[in-house]
C-alpha positions as CSV (number, residue, x, y, z in Angstrom):
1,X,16.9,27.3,-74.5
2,X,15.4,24.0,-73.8
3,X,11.9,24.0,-72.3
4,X,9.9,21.5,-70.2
5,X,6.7,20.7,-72.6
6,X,3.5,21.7,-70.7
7,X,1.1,19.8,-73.1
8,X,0.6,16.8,-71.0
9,X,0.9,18.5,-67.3
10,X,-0.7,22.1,-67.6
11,X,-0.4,22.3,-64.4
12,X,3.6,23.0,-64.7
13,X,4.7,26.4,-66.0
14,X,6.9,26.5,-69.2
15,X,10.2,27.5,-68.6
16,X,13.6,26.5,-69.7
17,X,15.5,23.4,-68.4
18,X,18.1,25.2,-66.6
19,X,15.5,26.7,-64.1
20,X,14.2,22.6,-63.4
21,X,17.5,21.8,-62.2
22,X,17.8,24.6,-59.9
23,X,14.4,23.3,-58.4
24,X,15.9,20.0,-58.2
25,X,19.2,21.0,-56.5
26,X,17.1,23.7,-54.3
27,X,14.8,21.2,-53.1
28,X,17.8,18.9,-51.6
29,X,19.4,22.0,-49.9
30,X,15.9,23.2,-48.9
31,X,15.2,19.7,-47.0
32,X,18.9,20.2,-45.1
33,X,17.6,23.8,-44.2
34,X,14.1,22.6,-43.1
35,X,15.6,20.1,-40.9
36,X,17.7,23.5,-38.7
37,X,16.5,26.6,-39.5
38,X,13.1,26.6,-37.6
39,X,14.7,24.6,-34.7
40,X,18.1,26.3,-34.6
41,X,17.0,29.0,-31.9
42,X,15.4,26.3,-29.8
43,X,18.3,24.4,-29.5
44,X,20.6,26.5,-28.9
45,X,18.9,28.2,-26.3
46,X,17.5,24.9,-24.6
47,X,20.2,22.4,-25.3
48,X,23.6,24.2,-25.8
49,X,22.9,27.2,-23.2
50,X,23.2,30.4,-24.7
51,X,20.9,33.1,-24.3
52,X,18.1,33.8,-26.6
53,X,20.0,37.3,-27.2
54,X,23.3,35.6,-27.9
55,X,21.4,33.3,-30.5
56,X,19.7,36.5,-31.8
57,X,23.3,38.5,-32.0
58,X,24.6,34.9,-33.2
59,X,21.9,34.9,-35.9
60,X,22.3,38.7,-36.7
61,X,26.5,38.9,-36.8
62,X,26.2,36.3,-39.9
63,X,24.8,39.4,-41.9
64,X,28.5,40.5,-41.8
65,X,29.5,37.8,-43.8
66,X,26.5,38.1,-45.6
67,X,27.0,41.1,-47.1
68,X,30.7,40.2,-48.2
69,X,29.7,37.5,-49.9
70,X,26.9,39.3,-51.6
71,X,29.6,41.5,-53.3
72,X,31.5,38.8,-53.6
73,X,28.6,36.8,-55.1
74,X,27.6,39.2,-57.7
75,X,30.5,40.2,-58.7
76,X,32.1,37.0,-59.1
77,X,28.4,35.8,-61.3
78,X,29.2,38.7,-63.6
79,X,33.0,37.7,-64.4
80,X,33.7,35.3,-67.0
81,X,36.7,33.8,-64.6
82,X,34.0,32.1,-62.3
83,X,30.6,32.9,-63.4
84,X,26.9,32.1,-62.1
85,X,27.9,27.7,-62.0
86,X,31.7,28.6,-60.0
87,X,29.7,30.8,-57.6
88,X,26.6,28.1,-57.2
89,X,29.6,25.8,-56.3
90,X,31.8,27.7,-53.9
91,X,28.2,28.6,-52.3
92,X,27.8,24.9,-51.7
93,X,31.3,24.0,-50.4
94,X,31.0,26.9,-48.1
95,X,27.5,26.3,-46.7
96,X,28.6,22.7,-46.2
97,X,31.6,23.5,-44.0
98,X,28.9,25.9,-41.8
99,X,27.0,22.6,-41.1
100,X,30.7,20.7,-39.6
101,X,30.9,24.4,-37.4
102,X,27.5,24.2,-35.5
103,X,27.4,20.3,-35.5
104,X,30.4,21.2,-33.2
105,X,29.0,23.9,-31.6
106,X,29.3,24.3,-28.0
107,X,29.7,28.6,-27.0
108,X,28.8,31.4,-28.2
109,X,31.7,32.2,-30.8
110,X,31.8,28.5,-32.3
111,X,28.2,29.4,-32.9
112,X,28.8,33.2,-34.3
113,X,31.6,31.4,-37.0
114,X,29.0,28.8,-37.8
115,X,26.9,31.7,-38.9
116,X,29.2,34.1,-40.6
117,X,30.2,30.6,-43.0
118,X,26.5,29.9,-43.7
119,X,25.7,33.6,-44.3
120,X,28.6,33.7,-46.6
121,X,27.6,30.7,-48.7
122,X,24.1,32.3,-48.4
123,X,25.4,35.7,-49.9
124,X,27.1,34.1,-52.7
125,X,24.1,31.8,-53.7
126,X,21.5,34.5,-54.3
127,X,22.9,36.8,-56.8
128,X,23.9,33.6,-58.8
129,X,21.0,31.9,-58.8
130,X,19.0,34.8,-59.4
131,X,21.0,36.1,-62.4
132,X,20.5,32.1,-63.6
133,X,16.6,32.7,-63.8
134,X,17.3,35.8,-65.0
135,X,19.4,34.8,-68.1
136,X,17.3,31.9,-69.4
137,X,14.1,33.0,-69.1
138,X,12.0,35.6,-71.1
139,X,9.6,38.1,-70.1
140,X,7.0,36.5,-70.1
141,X,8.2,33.2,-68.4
142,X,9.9,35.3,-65.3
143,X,7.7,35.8,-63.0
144,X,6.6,31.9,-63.0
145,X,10.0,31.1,-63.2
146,X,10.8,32.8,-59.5
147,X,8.0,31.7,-58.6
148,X,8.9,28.2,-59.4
149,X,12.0,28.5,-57.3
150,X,9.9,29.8,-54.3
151,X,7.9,27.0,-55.0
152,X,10.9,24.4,-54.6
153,X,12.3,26.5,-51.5
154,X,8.9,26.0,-49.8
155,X,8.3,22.0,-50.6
156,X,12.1,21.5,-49.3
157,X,11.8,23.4,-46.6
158,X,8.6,21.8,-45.3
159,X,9.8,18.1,-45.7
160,X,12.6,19.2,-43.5
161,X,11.0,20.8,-40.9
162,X,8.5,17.7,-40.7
163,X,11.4,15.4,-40.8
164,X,13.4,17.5,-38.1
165,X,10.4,17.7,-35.9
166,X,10.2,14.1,-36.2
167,X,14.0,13.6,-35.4
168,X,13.4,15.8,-32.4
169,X,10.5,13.9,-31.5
170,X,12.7,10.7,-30.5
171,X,15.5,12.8,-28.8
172,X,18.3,12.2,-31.6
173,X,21.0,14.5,-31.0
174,X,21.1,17.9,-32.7
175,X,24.1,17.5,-34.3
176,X,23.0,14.6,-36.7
177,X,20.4,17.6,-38.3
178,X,23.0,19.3,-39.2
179,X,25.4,16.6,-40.3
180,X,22.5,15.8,-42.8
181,X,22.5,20.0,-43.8
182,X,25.5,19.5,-44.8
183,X,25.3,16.0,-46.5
184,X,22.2,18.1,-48.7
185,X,25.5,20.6,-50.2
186,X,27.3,18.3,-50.8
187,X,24.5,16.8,-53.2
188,X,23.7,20.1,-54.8
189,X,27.1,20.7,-55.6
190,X,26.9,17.4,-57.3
191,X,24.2,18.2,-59.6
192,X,25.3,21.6,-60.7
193,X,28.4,20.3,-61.5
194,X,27.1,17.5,-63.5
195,X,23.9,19.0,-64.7
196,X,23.6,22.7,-65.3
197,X,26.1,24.6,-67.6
198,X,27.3,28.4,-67.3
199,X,24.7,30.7,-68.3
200,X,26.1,34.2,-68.6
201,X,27.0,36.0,-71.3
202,X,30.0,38.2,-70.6
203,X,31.2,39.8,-74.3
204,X,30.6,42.8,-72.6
205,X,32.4,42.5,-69.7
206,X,34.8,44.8,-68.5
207,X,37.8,43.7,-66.4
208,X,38.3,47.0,-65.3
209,X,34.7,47.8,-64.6
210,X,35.0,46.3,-60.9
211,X,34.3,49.2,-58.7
212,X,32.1,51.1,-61.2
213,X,29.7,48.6,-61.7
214,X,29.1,49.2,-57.8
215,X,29.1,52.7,-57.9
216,X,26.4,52.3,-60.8
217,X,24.2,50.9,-58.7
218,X,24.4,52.9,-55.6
219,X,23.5,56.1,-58.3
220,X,20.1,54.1,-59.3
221,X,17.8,56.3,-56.7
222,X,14.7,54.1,-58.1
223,X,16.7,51.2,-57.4
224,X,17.9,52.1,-53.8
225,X,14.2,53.6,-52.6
226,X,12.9,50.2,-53.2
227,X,15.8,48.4,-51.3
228,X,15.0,50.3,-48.5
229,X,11.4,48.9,-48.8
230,X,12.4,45.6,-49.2
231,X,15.1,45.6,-46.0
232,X,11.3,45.8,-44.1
233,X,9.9,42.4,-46.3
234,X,13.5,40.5,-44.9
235,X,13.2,41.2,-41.8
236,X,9.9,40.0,-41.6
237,X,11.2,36.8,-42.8
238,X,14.1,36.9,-40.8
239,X,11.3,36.8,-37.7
240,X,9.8,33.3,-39.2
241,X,13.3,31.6,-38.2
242,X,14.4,33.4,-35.3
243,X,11.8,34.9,-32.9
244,X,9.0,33.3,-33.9
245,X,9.4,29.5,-32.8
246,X,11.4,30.5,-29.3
247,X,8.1,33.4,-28.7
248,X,5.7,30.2,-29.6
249,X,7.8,27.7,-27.6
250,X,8.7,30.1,-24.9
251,X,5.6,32.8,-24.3
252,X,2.4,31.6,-25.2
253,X,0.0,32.4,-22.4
254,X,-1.7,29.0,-22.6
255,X,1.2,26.6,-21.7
256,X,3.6,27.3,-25.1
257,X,3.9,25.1,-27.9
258,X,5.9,22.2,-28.1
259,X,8.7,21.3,-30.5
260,X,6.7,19.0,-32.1
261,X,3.3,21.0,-32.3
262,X,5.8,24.1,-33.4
263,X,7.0,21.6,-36.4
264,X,3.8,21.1,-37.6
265,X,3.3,24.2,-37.7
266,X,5.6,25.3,-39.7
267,X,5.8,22.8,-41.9
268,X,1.9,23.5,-42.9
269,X,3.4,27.3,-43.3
270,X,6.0,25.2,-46.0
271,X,3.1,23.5,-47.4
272,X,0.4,26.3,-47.6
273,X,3.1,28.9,-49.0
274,X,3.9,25.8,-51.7
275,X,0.0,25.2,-52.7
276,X,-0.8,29.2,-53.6
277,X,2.5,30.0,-55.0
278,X,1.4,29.2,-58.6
279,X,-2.1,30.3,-57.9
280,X,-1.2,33.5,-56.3
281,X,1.9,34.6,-58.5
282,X,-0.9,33.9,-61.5
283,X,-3.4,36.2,-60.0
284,X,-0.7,38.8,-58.9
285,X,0.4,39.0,-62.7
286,X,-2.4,41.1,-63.3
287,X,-0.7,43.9,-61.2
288,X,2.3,45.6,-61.2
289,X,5.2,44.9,-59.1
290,X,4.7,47.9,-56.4
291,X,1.0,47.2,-56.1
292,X,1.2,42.9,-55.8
293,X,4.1,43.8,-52.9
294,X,1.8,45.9,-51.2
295,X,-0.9,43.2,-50.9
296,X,2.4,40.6,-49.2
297,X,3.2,43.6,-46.4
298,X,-0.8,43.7,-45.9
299,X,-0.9,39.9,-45.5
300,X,2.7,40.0,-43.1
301,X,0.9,43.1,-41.2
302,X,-2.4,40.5,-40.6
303,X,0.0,37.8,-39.6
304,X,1.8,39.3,-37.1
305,X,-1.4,40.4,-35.6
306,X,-1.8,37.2,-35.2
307,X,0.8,35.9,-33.9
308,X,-0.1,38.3,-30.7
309,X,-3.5,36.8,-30.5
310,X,-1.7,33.8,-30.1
311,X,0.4,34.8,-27.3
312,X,-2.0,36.4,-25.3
313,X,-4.8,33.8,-25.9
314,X,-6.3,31.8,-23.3
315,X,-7.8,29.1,-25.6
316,X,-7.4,28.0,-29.4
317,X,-4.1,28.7,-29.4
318,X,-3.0,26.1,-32.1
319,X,-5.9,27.3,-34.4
320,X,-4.9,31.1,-34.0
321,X,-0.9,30.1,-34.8
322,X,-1.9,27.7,-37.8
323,X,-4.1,30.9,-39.2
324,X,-1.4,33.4,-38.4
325,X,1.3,30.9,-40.5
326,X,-1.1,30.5,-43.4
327,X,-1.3,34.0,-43.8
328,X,2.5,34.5,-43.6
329,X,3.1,31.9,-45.8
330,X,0.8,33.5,-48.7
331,X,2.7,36.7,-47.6
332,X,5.9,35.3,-48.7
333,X,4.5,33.7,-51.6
334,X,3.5,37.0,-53.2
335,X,7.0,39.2,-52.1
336,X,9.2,36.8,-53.7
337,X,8.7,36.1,-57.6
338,X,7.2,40.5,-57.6
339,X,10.2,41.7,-55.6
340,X,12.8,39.8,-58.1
341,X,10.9,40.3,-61.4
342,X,11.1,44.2,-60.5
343,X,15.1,44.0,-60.2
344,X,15.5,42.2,-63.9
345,X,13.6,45.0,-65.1
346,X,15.5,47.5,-64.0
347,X,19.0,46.0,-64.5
348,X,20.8,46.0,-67.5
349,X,21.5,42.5,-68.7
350,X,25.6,43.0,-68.6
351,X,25.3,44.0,-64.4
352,X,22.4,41.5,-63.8
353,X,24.6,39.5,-60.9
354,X,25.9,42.7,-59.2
355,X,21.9,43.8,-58.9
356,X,21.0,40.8,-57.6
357,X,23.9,41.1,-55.2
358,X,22.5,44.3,-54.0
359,X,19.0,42.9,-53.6
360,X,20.3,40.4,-52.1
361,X,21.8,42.6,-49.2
362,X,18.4,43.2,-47.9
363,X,18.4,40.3,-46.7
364,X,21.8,40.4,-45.4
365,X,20.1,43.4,-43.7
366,X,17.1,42.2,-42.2
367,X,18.4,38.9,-41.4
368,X,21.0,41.4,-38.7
369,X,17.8,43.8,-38.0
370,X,14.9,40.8,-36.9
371,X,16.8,38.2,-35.3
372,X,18.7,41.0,-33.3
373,X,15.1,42.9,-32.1
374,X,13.6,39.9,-32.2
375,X,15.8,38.1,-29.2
376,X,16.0,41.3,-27.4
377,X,12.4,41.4,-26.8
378,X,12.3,37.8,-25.9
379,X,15.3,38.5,-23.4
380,X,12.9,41.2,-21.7
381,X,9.4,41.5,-20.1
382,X,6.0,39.5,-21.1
383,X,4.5,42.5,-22.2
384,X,7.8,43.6,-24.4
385,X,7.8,40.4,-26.2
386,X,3.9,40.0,-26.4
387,X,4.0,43.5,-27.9
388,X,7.0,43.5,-30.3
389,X,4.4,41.4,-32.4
390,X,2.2,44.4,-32.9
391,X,4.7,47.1,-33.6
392,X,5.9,44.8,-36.0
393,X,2.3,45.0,-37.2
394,X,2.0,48.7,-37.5
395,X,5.2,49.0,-39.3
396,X,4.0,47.6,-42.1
397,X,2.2,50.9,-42.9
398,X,5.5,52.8,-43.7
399,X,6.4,49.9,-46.0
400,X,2.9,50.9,-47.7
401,X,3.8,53.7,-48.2
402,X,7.0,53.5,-49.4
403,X,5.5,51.0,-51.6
404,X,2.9,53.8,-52.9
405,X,5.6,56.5,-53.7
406,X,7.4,53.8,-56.3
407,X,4.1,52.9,-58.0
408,X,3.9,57.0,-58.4
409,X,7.2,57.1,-60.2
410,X,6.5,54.5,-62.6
411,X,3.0,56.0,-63.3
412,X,5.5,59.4,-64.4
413,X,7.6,57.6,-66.3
């Protein structure tokens, strides 16, 4: 494996090539993202008319896709007949026709086929991607290596909720954000194809291994306890894009937020996420897996706290969202590189894509679960939506717990 030298930039990790251009192509698609995901309930709900529990169902209904193409997705990274590069590029062809769907988007079930073609591009991405890290990187490298890619996810995604923000600023039409989405698929699709080779081994692959490699994975009881944990972590992060800008825009006792104050916002959420993600994965190395995601569902459970001193607030509203953000962006900063490291080590290397795959439905899952609660308590009373913001505060106790019970097991074994 090549490796980028770290002699003259200690600042940058070690880690193969392949991973580098990953970053590059995931920081083009990232910017695309930026420039719609934060906006997309907004604008739907305040330009094209639908309800904020149509966007939510809307939002949610892609999770049926999304779990199809997460079987697809891993199973399809672990065949020799596509592999992890064939499925990075169907991703990309797919999540680019999503972006023509909702640039013409103008009722409710233009908008739910928009979403069940970007949630299927989505589902076949992950696994793919993930199983890329996975085969090039050692044990040692790993957890910077995820990190990395979070890293890239959270500098893309900031420049394009900046630039969106600023699009939206001068009133150009919502459509041209997602024209440029899709223009950023078409580019990564470019650079995989050009630039990154396949990566998977498949000598032990089993053409007729199809179904049992699923049923495999659905016997792995440590495996499934901690998916159930980590459903709670995605919808979390589901809230970020859905519920959270139309509760800011829409409910804040002092007057709301505006679009432009909202992209600030979360573009310093991008930013601060991208500035502790090395830090932060570096200190949480130091702990294992169970015990450094148990300090990201403390952090989410703090945020969300705050997110309901910010509605209810009378003054210093903008100071109590940019703290709740900051604190939700080091929350996502520590799940992501922990909760991935933990599925390579209990994979085996010949099923590594059809893991990721069911990792990956969690957030299939929770991206169904949180945008659907989410615009249901916006749809109903002050106190409803002001409140949602604390239960979702208290829940992080049962993922705590959960949490504590798989530290126990590996302790036993």
């Amino acid at each position: 494996m090549k490796e980028i030298s770290v002699k003259e930039k200690p600042w940058l990790p070690q880690l193969p090539v392949e991973v580098w251009i990953l970053a590059v192509g995931r920081v083009l698609t990232e910017i695309g993202n930026g420039l719609v995901i934060f906006y997309a309930p907004i604008l739907f709900v305040n330009q094209v008319g639908l309800s904020a529990t149509a966007v939510g169902i809307g939002i949610g209904s892609g999770s049926i896709a999304g779990v199809i193409g997460r079987f697809i997705g891993g199973s399809f990274a672990d065949s020799p007949l596509v592999g992890r590069r064939g499925t990075l590029l169907l991703s990309a062809v797919i999540s680019g026709s999503a972006d023509l769907v909702f640039a013409n988007t103008h009722n409710l079930p233009i908008f739910i086929l928009g979403n069940l073609l970007s949630s299927l591009g989505i589902g076949l991405y992950w696994p793919a991607r993930e199983a890329v890290v996975a085969d090039v990187t050692t044990d040692e490298q790993r957890n910077e290596a995820f990190a990395v890619m979070r890293l890239v996810d959270s500098i893309g995604s900031g420049l394009g909720v900046m630039l969106g923000g600023l699009l939206l600023s001068i009133n150009v039409d919502y459509r041209i954000l997602f024209a440029i989405d899709g223009i950023s698929f078409g580019i990564f699709f470019g650079v995989v194809y050009i630039a990154l080779g396949e990566t998977g081994e498949f000598a032990e692959y089993d053409s007729n291994r199809g179904l049992q490699s699923w049923l495999t994975v659905l016997a792995d009881r440590p495996l499934m306890v901690f998916l159930a944990v980590n459903i709670l972590f995605t919808a979390y992060h589901s809230l970020l894009h859905s519920a959270m800008p139309l509760y800011l825009s829409n409910f804040v006792q002092a007057g709301g937020l505006s679009a432009g104050n909202i992209g600030i916002l979360f573009t310093w959420h991008m930013v601060f996420g991208a500035l502790c993600q090395l830090p932060l994965t570096r200190w949480l190395n130091r702990f294992s897996h169970p015990n450094a995601l148990k300090i990201s569902m403390l952090l989410w459970g703090v945020g969300f706290g705050l997110i309901w001193v910010t509605g209810v607030a009378q003054m210093g509203v903008l100071v109590w969202a940019i703290l709740a953000l900051s604190i939700m962006g080091a929350a996502v900063s520590a799940y992501i590189p922990a909760a991935a490291a933990y599925i390579v080590d209990v994979a085996p290397a010949s099923m590594m894509g059809v893991y990721f795959a069911m990792y990956s439905q969690c957030w299939a899952i929770g991206y169904f679960i949180g945008p659907s609660l989410g615009g249901w308590a916006l749809d109903r009373s002050r106190y409803i939506a002001d409140g949602f913001w604390l239960a979702a505060a208290v829940s992080v106790g049962l993922g705590i717990l959960i949490l504590q019970y798989i530290q126990g097991q590996l302790q036993k074994n």
